[in-house]
VMD Tcl script that draws the C-alpha trace (Angstrom):
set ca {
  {51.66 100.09 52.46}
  {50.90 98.00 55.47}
  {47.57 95.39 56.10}
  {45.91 96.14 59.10}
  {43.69 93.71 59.33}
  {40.72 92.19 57.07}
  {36.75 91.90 57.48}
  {34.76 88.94 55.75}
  {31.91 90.50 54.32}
  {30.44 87.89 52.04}
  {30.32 84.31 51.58}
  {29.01 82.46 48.49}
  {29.40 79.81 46.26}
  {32.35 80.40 44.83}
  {33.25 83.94 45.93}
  {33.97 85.23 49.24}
  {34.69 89.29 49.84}
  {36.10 91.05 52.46}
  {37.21 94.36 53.55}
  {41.29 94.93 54.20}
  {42.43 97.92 56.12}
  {45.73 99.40 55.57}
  {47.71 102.38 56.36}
  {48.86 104.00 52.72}
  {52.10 105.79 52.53}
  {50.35 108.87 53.81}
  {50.07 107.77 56.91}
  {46.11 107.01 56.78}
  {44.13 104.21 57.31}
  {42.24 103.56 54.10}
  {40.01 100.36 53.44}
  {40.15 98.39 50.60}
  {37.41 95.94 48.62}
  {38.19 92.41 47.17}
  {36.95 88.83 46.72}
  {39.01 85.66 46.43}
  {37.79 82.62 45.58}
  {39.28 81.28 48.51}
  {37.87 81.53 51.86}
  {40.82 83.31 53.50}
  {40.97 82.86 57.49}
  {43.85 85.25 57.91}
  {45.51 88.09 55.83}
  {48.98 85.75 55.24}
  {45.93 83.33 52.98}
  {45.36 86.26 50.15}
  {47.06 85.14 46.99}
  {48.38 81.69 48.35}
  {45.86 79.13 46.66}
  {45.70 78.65 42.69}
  {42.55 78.03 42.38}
  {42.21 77.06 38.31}
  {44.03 76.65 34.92}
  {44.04 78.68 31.59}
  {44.67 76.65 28.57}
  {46.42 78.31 25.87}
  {45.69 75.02 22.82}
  {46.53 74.75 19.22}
  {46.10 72.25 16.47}
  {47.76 72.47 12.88}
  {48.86 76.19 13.13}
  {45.34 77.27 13.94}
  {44.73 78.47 17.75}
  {41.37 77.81 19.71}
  {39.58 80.09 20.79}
  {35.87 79.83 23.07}
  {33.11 82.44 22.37}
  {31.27 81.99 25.51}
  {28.67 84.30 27.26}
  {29.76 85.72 30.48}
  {27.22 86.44 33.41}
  {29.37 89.12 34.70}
  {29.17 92.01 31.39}
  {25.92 90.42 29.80}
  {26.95 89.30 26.44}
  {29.44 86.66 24.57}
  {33.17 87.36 24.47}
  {36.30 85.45 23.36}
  {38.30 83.79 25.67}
  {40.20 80.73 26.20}
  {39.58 77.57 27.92}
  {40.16 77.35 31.40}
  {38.47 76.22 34.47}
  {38.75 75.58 38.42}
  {40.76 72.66 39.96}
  {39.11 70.48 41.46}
  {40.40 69.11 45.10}
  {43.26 67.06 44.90}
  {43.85 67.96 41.29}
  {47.37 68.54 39.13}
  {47.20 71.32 36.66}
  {47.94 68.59 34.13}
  {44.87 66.95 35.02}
  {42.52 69.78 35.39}
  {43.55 71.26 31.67}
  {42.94 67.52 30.12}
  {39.29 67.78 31.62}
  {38.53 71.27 31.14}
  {39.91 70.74 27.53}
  {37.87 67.82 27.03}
  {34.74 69.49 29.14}
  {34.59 73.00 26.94}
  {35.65 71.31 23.51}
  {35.60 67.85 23.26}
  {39.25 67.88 22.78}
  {42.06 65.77 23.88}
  {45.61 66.54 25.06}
  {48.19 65.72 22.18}
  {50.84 66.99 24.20}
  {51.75 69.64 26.69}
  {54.14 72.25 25.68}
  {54.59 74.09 29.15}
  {53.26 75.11 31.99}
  {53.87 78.62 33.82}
  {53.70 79.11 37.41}
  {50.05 80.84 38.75}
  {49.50 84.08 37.90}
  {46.66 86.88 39.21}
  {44.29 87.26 36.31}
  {42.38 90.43 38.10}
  {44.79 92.14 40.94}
  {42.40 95.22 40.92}
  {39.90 93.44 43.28}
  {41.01 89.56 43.25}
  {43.96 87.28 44.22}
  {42.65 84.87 42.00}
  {45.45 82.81 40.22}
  {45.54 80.45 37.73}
  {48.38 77.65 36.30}
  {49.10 79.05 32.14}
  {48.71 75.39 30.33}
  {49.95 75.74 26.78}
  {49.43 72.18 24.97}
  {48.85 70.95 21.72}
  {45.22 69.17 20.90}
  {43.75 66.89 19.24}
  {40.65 65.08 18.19}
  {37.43 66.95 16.73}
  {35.32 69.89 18.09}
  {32.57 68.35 20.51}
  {31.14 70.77 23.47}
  {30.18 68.97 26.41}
  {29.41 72.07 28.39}
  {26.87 72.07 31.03}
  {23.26 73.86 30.06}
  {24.40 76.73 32.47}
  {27.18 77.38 30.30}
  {27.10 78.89 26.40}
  {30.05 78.35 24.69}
  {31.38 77.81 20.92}
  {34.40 76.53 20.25}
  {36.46 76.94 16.95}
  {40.60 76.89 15.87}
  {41.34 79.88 13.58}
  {43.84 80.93 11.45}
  {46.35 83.77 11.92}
  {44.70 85.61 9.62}
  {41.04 85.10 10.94}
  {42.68 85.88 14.21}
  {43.42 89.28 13.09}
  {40.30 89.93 11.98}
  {38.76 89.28 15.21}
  {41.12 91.08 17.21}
  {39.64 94.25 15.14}
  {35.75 93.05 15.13}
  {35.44 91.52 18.37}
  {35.15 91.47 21.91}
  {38.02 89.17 24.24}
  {38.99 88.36 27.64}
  {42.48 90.69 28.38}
  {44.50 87.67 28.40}
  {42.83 85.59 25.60}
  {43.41 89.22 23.89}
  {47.29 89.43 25.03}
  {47.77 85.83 23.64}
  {45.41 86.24 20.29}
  {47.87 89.60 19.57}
  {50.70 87.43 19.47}
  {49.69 84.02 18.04}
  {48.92 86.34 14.81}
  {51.73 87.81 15.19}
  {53.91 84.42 14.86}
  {55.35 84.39 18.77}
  {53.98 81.35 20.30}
  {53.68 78.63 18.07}
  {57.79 77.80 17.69}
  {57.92 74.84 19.18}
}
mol new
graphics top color blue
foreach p $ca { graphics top sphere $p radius 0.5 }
foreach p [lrange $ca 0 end-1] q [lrange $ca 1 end] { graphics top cylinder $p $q radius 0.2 }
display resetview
């Protein structure tokens, strides 16, 4: 596969589209659809800036989980807490406020922090840090009114039940799967 070149078809708020054209292993130049929420000035930009975290937080054995409504499929879904750097920001920083922002929470301690990774490759270079911490304090939302989300620990066992009844993110899914499961909470 090689880039040709890239279009900028959109700008908004916080996305930005564009068109890349690239010549497939055929031989042919096909064009290709994707948005970033970066605005890219070259094709060497795509997939360099992080541009949020993803918190991955626990208290007592019990994992938290956000049921939040999502513009983009029209209904409420579980996911985890996460949110967009602001400039200047560490990932350390931005995790303590979104933490604090979504649930009311505070940071107890962080546990790790993995390097960005693309959370939709189909049609985005959008990266985030993966902030795994421990919490603490009480339940308190602090969303803003153009956000709907309720936030609640749960057990491994009500975690299984949800990953039967209900509706997740693919990531909040992946790490739901194995907090039941035992895998993330040995240290």
């Amino acid at each position: 596969m090689k880039l040709l070149g890239m279009k900028n078809c959109y700008d908004g708020k916080y996305l930005h589209g564009y068109e890349l054209t690239y010549e497939n292993r055929a031989g042919r130049e096909k064009t290709f659809e994707m948005v970033s929420r970066s605005r890219l000035s070259s094709p060497s930009e795509i997939g360099g800036h992080v541009s949020g975290v993803t918190i991955v937080a626990w208290q007592d054995d019990r994992l938290l989980l956000l049921k939040e409504f999502r513009m983009s499929i029209n209904r409420s879904i579980f996911n985890l807490c996460a949110g967009m750097l602001e400039e200047g920001e560490t990932p350390e920083a931005c995790a303590a406020r979104e933490l604090y922002e979504e649930t009311g929470l505070h940071v107890a301690r962080f546990i790790d922090i993995l390097p960005p990774s693309y959370s939709a490759v189909g049609f985005s270079d959008t990266a985030t840090w993966l902030v795994f911490l421990e919490a603490e304090g009480d339940i308190c939302v602090h969303a803003s009114e153009n956000e709907e989300i309720s936030a609640a620990f749960y057990t491994r066992r009500q975690v299984e039940e949800l990953l039967k009844t209900e509706t997740f993110s693919s990531r909040s899914q992946t790490v739901a799967w194995f907090f039941k499961n035992g895998g993330i909470l040995d240290n």
